[in-house]
N, C-alpha and C positions, 0 to 999 in steps of 0.2 A: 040494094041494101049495102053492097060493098062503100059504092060513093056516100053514101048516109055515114056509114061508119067512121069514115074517115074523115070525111069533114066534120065530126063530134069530136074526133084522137085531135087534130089541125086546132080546131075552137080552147080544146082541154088543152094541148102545151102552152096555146098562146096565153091562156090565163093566168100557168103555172111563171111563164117566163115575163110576165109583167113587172114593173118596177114596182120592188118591194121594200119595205120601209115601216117603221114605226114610229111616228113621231114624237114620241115619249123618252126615246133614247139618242143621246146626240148621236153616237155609235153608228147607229140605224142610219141614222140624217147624215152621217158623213160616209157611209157606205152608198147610199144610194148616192147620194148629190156626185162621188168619184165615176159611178157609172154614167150618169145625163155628162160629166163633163166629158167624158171620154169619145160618148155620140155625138154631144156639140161639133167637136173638132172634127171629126169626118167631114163636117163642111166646108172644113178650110184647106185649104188647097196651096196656101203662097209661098208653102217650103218646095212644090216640088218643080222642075224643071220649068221653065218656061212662063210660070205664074208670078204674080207680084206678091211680096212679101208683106207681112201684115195686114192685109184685107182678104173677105170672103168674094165669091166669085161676082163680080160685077166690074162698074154699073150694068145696067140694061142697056144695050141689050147681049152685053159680053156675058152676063151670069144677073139673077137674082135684088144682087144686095149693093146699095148706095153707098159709098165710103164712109160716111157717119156713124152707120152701122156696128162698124169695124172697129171703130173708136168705144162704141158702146159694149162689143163685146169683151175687149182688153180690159175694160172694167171691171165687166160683170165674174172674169176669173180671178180679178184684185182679191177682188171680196170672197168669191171663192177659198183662195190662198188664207184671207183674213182669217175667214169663219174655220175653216175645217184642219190649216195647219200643212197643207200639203201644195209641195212646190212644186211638183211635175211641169206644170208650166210657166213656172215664172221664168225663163231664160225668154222663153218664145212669148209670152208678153211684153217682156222689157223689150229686145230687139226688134218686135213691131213697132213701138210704141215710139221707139228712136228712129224706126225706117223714113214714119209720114212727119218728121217734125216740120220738115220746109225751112232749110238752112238759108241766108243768114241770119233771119231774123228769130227764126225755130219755134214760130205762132200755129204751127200745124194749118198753116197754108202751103202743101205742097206745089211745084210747080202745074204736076200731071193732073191734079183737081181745082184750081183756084178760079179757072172761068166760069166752073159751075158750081159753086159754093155757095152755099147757104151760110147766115150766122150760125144758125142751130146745127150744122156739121162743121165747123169749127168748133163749136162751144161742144159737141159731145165730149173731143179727143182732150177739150182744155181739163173738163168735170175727170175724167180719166188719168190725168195728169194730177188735178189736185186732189183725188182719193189719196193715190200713191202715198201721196207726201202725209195724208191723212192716219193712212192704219201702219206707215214704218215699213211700206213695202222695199223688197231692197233697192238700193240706191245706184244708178248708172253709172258704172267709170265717170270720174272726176273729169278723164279729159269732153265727157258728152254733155251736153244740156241735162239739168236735173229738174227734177217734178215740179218742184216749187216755182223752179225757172221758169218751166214751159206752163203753167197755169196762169202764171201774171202776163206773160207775153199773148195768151190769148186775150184776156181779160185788158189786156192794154190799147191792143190793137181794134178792141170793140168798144173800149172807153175812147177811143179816138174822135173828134167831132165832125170827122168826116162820117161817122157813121151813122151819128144820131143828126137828123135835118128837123126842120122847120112842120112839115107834115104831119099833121096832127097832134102837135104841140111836142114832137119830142118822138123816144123811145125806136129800138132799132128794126130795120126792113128785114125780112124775111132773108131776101136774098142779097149776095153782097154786089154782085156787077149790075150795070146798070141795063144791061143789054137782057139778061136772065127774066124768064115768066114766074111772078112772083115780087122782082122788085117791090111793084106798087105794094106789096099786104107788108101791114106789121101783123105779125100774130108772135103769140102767145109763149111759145116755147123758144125762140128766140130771146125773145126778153125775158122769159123765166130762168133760162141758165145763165145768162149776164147776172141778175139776181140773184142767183143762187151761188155762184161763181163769189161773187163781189163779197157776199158774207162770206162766203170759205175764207175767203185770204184777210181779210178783218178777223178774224177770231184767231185765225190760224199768227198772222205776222203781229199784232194787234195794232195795225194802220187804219186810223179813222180815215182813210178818206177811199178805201175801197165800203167803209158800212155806210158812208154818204151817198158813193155810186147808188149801192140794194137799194138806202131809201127812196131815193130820185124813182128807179125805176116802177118801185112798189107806189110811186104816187102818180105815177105815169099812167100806170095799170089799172087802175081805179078810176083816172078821173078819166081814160079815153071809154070804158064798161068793158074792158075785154075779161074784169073780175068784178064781183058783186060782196057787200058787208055781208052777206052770209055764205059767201065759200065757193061760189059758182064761178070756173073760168073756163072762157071762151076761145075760141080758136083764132081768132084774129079779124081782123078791117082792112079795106082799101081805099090807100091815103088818097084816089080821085074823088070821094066823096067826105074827106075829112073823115077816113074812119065811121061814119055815122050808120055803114052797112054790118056791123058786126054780124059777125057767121058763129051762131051758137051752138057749133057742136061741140061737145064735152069729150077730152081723150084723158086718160087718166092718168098720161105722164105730164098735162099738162099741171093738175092739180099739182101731182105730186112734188114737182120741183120747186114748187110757190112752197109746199109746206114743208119742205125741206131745210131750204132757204130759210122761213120764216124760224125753224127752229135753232140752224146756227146764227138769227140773229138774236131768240133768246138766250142763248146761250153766249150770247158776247155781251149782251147790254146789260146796266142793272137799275135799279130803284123803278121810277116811272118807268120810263120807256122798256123796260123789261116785262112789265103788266100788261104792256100796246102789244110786244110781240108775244106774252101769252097768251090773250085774247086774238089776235087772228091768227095762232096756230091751232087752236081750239074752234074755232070757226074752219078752218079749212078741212082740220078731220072730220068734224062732225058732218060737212057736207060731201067729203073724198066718201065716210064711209057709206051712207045712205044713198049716196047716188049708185056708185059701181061697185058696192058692195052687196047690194041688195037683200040678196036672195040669198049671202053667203060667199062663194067663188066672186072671184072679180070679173068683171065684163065690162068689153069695150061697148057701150052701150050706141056708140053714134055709128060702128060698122058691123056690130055684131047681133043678132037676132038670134030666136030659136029657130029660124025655117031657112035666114040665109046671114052669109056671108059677104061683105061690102069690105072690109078692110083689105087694103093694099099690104103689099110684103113687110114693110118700113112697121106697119100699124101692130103688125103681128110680134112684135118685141115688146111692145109697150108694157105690159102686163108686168112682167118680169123689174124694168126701171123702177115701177110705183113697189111692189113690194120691196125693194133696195131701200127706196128713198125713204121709204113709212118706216122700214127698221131703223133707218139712223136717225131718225126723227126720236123715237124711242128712245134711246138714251142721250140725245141731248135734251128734250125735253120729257123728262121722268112724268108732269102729270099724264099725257099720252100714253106709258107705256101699257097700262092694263089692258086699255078700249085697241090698241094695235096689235099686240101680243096676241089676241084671240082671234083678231079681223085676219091677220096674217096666217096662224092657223089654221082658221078656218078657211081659207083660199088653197092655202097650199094641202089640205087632205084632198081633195077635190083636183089639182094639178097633178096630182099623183097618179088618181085613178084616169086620168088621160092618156098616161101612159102603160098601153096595152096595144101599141099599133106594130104591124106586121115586122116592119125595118128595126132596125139596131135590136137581132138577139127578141123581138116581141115584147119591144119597150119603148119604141116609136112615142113619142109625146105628139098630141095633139093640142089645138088652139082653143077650142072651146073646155071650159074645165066644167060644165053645167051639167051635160052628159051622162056622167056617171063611167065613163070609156073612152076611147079611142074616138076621137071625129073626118080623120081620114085628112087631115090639114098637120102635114109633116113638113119641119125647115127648121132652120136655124135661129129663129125668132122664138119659136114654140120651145128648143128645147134649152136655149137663152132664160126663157122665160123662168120653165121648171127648176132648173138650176139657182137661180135666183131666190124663188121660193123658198127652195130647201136651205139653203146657203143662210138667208136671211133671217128663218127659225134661231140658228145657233147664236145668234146676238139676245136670244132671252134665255140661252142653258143658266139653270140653276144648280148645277153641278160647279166642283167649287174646281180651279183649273191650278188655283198657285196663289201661295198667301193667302189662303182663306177667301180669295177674291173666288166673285161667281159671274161667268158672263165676260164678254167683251164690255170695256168701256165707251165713253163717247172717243169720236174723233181726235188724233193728237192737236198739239198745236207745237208752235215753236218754244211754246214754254212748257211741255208735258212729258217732251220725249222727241219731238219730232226729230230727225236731222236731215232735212232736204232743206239745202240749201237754194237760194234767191238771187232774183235781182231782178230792183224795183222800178231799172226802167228796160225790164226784157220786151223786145218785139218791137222796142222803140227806132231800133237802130241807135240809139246812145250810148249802148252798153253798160257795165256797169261800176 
């Protein structure tokens, strides 16, 4: 009877010490989201003795987490900072973020990763880079590489023609050495952050010839099937078969960066071509939300089941990107904002109730949000994820903040506010 009892007392604190929140109150939402980020960071380790600086413990088999990772989570506290107003970590963002830029060209191809580099972990730190420059995060000593800099240096280095070849009529390889398992795939996320990338800095600089790049690729991506006219995209081909093997599994950072993308190019085009890009933003929701929105919560649908688990470390982030990207989408593209605003809420009460796991204080975040609790799948991805969620509520507060204005607006540009400074032929080695 004693053990009964106590494992009831054990069961009741752990309930009482769950992450609590209301999402009705930004208040709430900026109280909890300061606790997930505080767990988050227990995972990172590269301030203390002996660790590297700016990344989470990895690759494998030294820790966990791939470098890209890393890239993504310096984002994910951008937006943090954005939504909630709190800078606790912005020094130790920035100085990460300056640690991996990979001087002299400062393309965040560091020396210590560049053998095994992927486009898509390059393109995370670029997307990281051009947040920054995005919501006016603060701006790096003059004498360092600044945000604007380091996004087009990515973006330059992958607009290079060494990177796009002949193989399947275009569009960029997975991986970037030739020696790497992977070269032969194009897939999906790769080229969607090139895309996505490409319209950032076109809306942002207003340079047609990075919204030439998106298109190119967006015509790439269509006519190779790795996306479908009603919303569906794929994981990627391998270019020994001309691509013709397409591998259709669905990840829902893949969607989300297409409709990301898709939305800073409506919001940079106008008359026709502005209709083209409202119609396939409105095609990518309507198929992002019915597919892995289903039931409500999001779900990785191509690793994640109700009986098992298939998603690798890298997958277990995912979740958290597409809520990011679906919020900014919302206010560059205002008709989205209703059908996003709800899908996103509706996810994020449900990632909430994930967190009730044993570790951080009995507020441990789990990976499956479907549950209704804790699913026993604790890391840096999961609480990545939650954080993001919550983070990414506060871009629809209807409470008024200053001037009668309600809500975060879209994205800066160089003509709205921005002040991250450029140069157009960064990574080039030309300088500027």
């Amino acid at each position: 009877m004693r053990a009964i009892a106590i494992t009831a007392l054990l069961v009741a604190c752990q309930a009482r010490a769950a992450l609590q929140v209301d999402l009705n109150s930004p208040d709430s939402i900026k109280r909890a989201a300061s606790l997930v980020a505080a767990d988050l960071l227990t995972y990172y380790h590269g301030s203390e003795p002996g660790q590297t600086p700016g990344i989470l413990p990895g690759p494998p088999p030294a820790g966990d987490y791939y470098w890209w990772e890393s890239g993504a989570l310096w984002g994910t506290l951008m937006d943090y900072w954005h939504y909630t107003g709190d800078s606790t970590y912005n020094e130790l963002v920035t100085s990460s973020m300056l640690f991996h830029t990979g001087p002299p060209l400062n393309a965040y191809m560091p020396e210590n990763y560049t053998i095994s580099m992927g486009n898509d972990d390059q393109g995370f730190w670029g997307l990281s880079a051009m947040l920054a420059a995005e919501i006016g995060f603060p701006d790096p000593p003059a004498d360092k590489p600044q945000w604007l800099q380091l996004a087009q240096a990515v973006f330059n280095t992958q607009a290079d023609p060494g990177r796009h070849d002949d193989a399947c009529g275009g569009g960029l390889r997975w991986q970037i050495p030739m020696s790497n398992i992977g070269y032969d795939y194009k897939n999906s996320i790769s080229n969607g952050i090139f895309f996505n990338l490409g319209a950032r800095l076109a809306r942002y600089t207003g340079n047609e010839t990075y919204a030439h790049h998106a298109r190119k690729t967006w015509d790439w991506i269509m006519a190779v099937g790795l996306m479908t006219e009603d919303g569906n995209v794929y994981d990627g081909a391998h270019t020994g078969v001309n691509c013709t093997d397409v591998f259709k599994a669905q990840f829902s950072y893949n969607a989300a960066v297409f409709l990301q993308g898709a939305a800073f190019m409506y919001s940079f085009t106008k008359g026709e071509e502005q209709l083209l890009w409202q119609h396939r933003v409105q095609a990518l929701l309507d198929r992002t939300t019915a597919f892995f929105f289903r039931i409500g919560p999001i779900i990785e649908l191509s690793c994640e089941t109700p009986t098992i688990i298939i998603c690798k470390t890298d997958m277990l982030s995912f979740k958290g990107y597409t809520h990011r990207w679906m919020a900014s989408t919302a206010q560059l593209a205002p008709f989205t904002r209703d059908t996003i605003m709800q899908v996103l809420r509706n996810s994020t009460a449900a990632a909430v109730n994930s967190c009730n796991g044993p570790s951080h204080n009995g507020r441990a975040c789990g990976f499956r949000w479907t549950t209704g609790g804790y699913d026993g799948l604790t890391g840096a991805g999961q609480e990545m994820s939650v954080l993001a969620a919550l983070s990414s509520l506060l871009a629809f507060n209807e409470e008024e903040v200053e001037d009668g204005k309600t809500g975060k607006g879209a994205p800066l540009t160089g003509d709205t506010g921005g002040t991250s400074k450029g140069d157009p032929h960064a990574g080039t080695g030309k300088g500027g």
